[in-house]
C-alpha positions in Angstrom: -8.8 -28.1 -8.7 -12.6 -27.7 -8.3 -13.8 -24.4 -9.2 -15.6 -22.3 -6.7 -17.7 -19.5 -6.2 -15.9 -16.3 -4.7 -16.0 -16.3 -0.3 -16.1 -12.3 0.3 -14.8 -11.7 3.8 -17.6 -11.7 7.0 -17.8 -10.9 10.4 -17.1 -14.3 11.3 -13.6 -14.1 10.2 -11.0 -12.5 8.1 -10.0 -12.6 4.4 -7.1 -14.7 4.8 -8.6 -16.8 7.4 -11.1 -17.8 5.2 -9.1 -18.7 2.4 -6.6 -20.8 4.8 -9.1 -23.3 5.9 -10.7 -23.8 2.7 -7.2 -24.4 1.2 -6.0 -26.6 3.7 -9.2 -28.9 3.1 -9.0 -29.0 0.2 -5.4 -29.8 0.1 -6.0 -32.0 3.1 -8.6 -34.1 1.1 -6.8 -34.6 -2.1 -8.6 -32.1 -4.2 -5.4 -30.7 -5.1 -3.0 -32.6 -7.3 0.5 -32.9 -6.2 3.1 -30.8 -8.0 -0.1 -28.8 -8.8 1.2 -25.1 -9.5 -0.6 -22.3 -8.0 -0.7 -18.5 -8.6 -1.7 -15.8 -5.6 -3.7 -14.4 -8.1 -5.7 -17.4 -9.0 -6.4 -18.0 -5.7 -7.2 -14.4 -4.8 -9.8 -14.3 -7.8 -11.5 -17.3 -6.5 -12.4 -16.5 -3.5 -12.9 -12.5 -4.0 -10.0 -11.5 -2.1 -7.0 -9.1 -2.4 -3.4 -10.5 -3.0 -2.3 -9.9 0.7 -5.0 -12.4 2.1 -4.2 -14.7 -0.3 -0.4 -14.8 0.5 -1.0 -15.0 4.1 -2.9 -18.1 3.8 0.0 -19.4 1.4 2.4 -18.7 3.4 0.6 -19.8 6.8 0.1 -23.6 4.8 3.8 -23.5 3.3 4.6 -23.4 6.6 2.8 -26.5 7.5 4.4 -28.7 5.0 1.2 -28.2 2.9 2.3 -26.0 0.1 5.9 -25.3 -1.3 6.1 -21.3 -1.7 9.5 -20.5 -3.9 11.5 -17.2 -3.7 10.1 -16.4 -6.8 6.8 -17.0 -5.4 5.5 -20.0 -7.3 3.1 -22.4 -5.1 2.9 -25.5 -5.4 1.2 -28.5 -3.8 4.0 -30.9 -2.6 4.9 -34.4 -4.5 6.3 -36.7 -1.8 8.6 -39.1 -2.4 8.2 -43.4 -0.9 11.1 -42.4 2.1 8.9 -39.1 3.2 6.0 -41.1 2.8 7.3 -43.5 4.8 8.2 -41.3 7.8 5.3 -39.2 7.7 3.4 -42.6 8.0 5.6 -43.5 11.4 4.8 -40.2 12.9 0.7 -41.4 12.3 1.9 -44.8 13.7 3.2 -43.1 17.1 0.8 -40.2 17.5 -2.6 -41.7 16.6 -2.4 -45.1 18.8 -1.9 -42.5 21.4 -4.6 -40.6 20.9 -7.0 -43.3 20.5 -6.3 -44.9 23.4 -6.7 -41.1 25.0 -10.1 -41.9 23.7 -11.2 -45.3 24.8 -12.3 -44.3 28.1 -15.2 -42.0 26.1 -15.7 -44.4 23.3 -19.7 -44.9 24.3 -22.3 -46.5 21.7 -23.2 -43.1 20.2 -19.6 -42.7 19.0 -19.3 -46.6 18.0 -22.5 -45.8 15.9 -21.4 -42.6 14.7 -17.7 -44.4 13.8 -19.8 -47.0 11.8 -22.3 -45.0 9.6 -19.1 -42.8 8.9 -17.1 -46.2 7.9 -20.2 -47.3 5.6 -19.6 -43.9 3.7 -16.2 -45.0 3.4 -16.9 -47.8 1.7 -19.7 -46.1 -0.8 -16.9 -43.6 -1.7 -14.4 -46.6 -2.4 -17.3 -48.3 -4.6 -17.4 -44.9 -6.7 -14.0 -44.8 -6.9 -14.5 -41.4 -5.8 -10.7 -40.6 -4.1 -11.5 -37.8 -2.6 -14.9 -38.8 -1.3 -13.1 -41.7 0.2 -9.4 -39.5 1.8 -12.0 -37.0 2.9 -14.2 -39.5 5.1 -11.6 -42.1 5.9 -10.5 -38.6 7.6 -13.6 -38.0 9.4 -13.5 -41.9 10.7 -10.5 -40.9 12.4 -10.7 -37.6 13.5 -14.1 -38.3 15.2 -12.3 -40.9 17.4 -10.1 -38.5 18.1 -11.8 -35.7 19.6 -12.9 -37.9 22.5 -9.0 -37.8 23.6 -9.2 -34.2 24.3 -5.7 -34.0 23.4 -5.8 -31.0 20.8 -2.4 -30.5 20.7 -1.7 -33.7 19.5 -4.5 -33.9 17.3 -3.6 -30.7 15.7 0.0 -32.5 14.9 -1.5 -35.1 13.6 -3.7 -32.9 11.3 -0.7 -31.0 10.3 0.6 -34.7 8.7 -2.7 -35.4 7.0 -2.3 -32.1 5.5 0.9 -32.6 4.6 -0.1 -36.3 2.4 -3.1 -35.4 1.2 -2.3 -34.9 -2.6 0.2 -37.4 -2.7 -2.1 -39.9 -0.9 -4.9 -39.3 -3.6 -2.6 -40.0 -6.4 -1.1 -42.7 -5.2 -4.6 -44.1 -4.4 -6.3 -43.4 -7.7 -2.7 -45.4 -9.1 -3.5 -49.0 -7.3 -6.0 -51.5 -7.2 -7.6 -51.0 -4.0 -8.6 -53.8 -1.9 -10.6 -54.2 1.5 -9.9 -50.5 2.7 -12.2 -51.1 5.9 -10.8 -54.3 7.4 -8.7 -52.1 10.1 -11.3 -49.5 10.6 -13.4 -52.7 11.3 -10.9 -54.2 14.0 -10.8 -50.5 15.4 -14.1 -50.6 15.9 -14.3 -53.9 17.4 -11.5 -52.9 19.9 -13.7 -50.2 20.9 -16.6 -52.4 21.4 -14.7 -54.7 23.6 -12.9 -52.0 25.1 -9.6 -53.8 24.9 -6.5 -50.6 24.5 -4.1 -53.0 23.2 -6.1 -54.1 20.6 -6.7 -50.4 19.5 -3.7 -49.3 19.5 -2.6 -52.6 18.0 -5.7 -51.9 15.0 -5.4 -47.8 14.9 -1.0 -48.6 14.2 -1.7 -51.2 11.6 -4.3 -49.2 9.9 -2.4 -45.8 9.0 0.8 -48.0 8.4 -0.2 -51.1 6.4 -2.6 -48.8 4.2 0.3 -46.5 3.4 2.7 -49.5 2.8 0.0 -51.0 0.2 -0.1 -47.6 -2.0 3.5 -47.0 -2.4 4.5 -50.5 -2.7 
């Protein structure tokens, strides 16, 4: 885990608050390894914060699926097994079809722009081999589309499973020869283009399930 400089508390928000969201990012992203133990303490000293604020934000992502807190109170970031990979990658397959075709009738030529320079990033993190450069913006492809469904109830579940693969994704990635990561995010954007919801749904589907499929085969 990266090392960071200590967060004090402001007016914006509170302790734990703080250290929640920069936990779940970072767990979201990959930039925690899984089976990666964790101390209250650890994470209290990094960001400048008491032990209380630091359990909350534990607890609050342990009960996401994101971190595993014992009754002995060890953390750790979760290692998923193929059949949990598997199923967390059907829930993607029925949510996120959904909610891009929530977002088709938005989809203008900013957002196909935006969606593109965001997929050429993609592919610079890929050529660095850089896995969490690459979970982190193959993210930000997706959640961009998103937003246009105004549906934040599903996009919030569908955060909650991203949050939920994110270590295990990054080492399984770092694990396999990768191949052409952007050929889906390609036909997404062409369905976009062409404005053709079966095709989305069709591309957005195949995309979060074949990729998946490919790292844990």
């Amino acid at each position: 885990m990266q090392t960071h400089a200590k967060q004090p508390a402001d007016a914006t928000g509170s302790a734990h608050e703080q250290v929640y969201r920069a936990l779940r990012a970072r767990i979201m992203h990959g930039d925690i390894d899984p089976g990666q133990a964790l101390t209250l303490r650890g994470i209290g000293k990094e960001f400048g914060v008491s032990m209380t604020p630091a359990r909350e934000a534990v607890r609050r992502l342990a009960a996401e699926g994101a971190l595993t807190l014992s009754s002995s109170g060890r953390v750790t970031a979760p290692d998923l097994a193929a059949d949990r990979i598997e199923e967390l990658a059907a829930v993607r397959a029925l949510l996120e079809p959904e909610l891009a075709a929530r977002a088709l009738p938005r989809a203008h030529i900013a957002l196909i722009d935006r969606l593109r320079s965001i997929n050429a990033r993609v592919s610079e993190f890929v050529a660095k081999q850089d896995a969490v450069g690459y979970l982190r913006t193959n993210l930000e492809f997706h959640r961009t589309l998103y937003l246009r469904a105004q549906a934040p109830a599903m996009l919030a579940m569908a955060e909650t499973v991203w949050l939920q693969l994110g270590p295990t994704m990054r080492s399984l990635y770092e694990g396999r020869n990768r191949t052409d990561l952007q050929k889906h995010h390609r036909m997404i954007l062409a369905a976009l283009a062409a404005g053709d919801e079966p095709a989305l749904r069709l591309a957005v589907r195949t995309d979060v399930t074949q990729g998946l499929k490919m790292l844990v085969a």
